[in-house]
C-alpha positions in Angstrom: 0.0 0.0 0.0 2.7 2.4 0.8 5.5 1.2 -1.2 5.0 4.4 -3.6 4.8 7.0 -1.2 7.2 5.8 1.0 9.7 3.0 0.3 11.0 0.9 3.2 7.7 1.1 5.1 6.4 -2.1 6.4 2.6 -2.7 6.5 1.2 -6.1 8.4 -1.0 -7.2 7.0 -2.6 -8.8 10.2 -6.2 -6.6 10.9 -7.4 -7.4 15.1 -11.0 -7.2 15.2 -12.4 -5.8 19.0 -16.3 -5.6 19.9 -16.1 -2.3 21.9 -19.9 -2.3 22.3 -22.7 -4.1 21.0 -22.9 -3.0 17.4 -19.7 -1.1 17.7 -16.1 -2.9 16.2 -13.0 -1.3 16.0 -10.0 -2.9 13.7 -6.6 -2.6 14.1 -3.6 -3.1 11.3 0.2 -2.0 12.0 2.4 0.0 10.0 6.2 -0.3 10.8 8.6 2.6 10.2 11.8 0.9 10.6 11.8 0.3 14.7 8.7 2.3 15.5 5.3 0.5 14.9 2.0 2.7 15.1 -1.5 1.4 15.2 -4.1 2.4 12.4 -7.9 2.1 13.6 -11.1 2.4 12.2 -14.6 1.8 13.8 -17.4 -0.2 12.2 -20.8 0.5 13.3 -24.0 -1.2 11.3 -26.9 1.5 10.8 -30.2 0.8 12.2 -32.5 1.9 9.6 -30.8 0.3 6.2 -28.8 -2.3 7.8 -25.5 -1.4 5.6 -21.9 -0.6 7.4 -20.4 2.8 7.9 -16.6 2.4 8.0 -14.8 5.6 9.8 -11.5 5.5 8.4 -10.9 2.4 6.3 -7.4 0.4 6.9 -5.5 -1.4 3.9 -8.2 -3.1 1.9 -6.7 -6.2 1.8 -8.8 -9.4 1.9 -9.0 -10.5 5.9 -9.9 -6.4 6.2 -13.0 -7.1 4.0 -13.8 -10.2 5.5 -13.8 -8.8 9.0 -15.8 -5.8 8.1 -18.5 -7.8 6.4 -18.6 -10.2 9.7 -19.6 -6.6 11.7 -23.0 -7.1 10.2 -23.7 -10.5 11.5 -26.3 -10.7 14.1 -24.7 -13.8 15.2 -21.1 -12.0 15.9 -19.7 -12.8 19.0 -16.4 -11.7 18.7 
């Protein structure tokens, strides 16, 4: 993702997924600048009236991101 902009930077690919309330997630992915690491978050919250996702900030969009985003709209979630 950042290669372009900035060469050398490390992204992980690894997104953490953390219920903070009942319909509110927050993910996490890390992006390493040589020694220091800093967290990128956003905050998924499903809307009441038309069921679809808002997505504050959106991390990388790599594939487990998608995933894990999508799963924020299961009833069922219990993560």
């Amino acid at each position: 993702l950042f290669d372009p902009l900035l060469p050398g930077v490390q992204f992980q690919k690894r997104t953490i997924k953390r219920r903070i309330d009942e319909n509110i997630w927050m993910l996490e992915q890390t992006l390493s600048l040589g020694p220091l690491k800093t967290p990128f978050r956003c905050v998924v919250i499903p809307l009441k009236e038309s069921g679809k996702l808002w997505v504050h900030i959106p991390l990388a969009p790599i594939e487990e991101f998608i995933c894990l985003v999508e799963s924020c709209a299961s009833k069922d979630d219990t993560n």
